[in-house]
N, C-alpha and C positions, 0 to 999 in steps of 0.2 A: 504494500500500500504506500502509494508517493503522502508523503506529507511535509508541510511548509511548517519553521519553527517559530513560535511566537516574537514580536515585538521585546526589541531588550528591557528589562527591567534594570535600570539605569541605580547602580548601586545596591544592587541586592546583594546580600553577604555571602560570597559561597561557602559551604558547608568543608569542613576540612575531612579528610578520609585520608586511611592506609590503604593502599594496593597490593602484590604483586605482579610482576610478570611472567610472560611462560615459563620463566629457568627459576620461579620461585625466590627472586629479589624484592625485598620489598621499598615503594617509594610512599613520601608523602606528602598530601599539596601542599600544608602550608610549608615546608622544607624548601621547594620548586617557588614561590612566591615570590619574586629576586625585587630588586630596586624598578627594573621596567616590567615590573608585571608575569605575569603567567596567563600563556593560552592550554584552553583545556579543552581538547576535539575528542567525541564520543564516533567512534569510526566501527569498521569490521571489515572482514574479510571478501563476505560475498555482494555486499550490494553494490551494482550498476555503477552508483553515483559515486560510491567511495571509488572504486576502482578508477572511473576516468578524470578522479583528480589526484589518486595516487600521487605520482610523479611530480606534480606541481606541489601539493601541500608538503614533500618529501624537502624541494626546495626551496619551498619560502620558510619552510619551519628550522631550515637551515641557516638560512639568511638573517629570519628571528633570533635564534640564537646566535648566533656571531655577532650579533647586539645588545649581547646580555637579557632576552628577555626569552624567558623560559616554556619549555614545554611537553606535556604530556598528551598522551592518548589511552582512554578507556574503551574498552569492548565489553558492552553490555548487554548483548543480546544471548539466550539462551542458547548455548551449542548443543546441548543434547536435544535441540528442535533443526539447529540449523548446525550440521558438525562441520561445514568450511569454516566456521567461525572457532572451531577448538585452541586449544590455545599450541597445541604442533602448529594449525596452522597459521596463529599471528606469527609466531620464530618463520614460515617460512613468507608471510607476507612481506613483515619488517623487513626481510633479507632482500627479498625480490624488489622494493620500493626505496632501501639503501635508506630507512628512518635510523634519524641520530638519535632520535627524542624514546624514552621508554614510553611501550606500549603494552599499555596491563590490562589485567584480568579482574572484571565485576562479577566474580562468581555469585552473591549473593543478588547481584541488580542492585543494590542499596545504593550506590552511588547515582546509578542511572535516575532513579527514581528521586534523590532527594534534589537534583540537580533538575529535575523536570524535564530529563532530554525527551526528545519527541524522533529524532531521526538521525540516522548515519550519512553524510555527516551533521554534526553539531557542533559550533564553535562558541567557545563561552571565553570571552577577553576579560581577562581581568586586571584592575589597576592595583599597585604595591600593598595595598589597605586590604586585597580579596575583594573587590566592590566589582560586580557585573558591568561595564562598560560597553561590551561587545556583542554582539547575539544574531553576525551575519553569514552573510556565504565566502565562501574562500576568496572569489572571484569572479567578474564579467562573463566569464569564457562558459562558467556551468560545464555542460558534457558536450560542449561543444568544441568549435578549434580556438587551441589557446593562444594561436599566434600574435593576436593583438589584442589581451585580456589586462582588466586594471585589477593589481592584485589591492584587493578592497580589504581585505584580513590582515598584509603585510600592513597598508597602509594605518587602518587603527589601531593595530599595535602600534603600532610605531607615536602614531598620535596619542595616545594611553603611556606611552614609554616617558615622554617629552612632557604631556599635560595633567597624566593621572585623569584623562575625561577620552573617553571615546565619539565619535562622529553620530550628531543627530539623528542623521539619514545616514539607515541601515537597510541592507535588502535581504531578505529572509533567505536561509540555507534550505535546498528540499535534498529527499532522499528518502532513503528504504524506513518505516516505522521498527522501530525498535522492536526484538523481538520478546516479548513478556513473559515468564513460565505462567 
């Protein structure tokens, strides 16, 4: 089921959580919280949308980081519903997609849930304080051709790195419905 992620709520406190990832390391957000912020994207292995931005979130989440502003990825969909999403196969997604960033495991949904995500992907920007600033799409491009795309994600970080305030005008992230037990 395609679904579009609500309007940001402009300073909402994200909820702090412990993780793992597939190889059983554990991280935690507020830990990942740096001076420019932390982006927090709810992704997975099998859907559509994740896949044809793969590559591009692989590299601006690169670019984020080499700016000091930090990032994680959750996978919150039920794999014993949907087993591309197992956590073998985040290790061989991460691999295939060349992600710097840890990419963990909501085994229990708790995160998914307290976070209100709605779809894979989901991008939650956050300013140094944990305050939701962010709540759009990666970029212009969608699943189409990226060759002349405004990376809209880079650039509010980056304005949340600089101002602790994220950009008015957001365009909603769509994608696969998260899968629920």
């Amino acid at each position: 089921m395609l679904l579009d992620t609500p309007l940001c709520d402009f300073g909402w406190k994200a909820p702090d959580f412990t993780l793992k990832d597939p190889n059983g390391k554990s991280f935690t957000m507020s830990e990942h919280l740096g001076e420019n912020g932390l982006l927090i994207t709810f992704i997975c292995n099998h859907c559509p949308y994740v896949v044809a931005i793969a590559e591009r979130l692989a590299q601006d989440a690169s670019d984020l980081m080499s700016e000091g502003i930090n990032v994680l990825a959750v996978m919150s969909n039920d794999y014993q519903y949907v087993p591309a999403d197992s956590p073998e196969n985040m290790k061989k997604f991460a691999r295939r997609y060349d992600f710097k960033f840890p990419y963990l495991v909501d085994e229990t949904q708790e995160v998914g849930k307290a976070y209100v995500a709605v779809c894979t992907p989901d991008f939650f920007g956050l300013n140094k304080e944990g305050e939701l600033q962010y709540r759009g799409r990666l970029d212009s491009a969608g699943i189409g051709d990226p060759s002349d795309r405004t990376r809209e994600l880079v650039n509010a970080m980056r304005q949340i790195a600089e101002t602790g305030y994220g950009p008015q005008e957001q365009m909603a992230s769509m994608g696969c419905s998260i899968k629920w037990r």
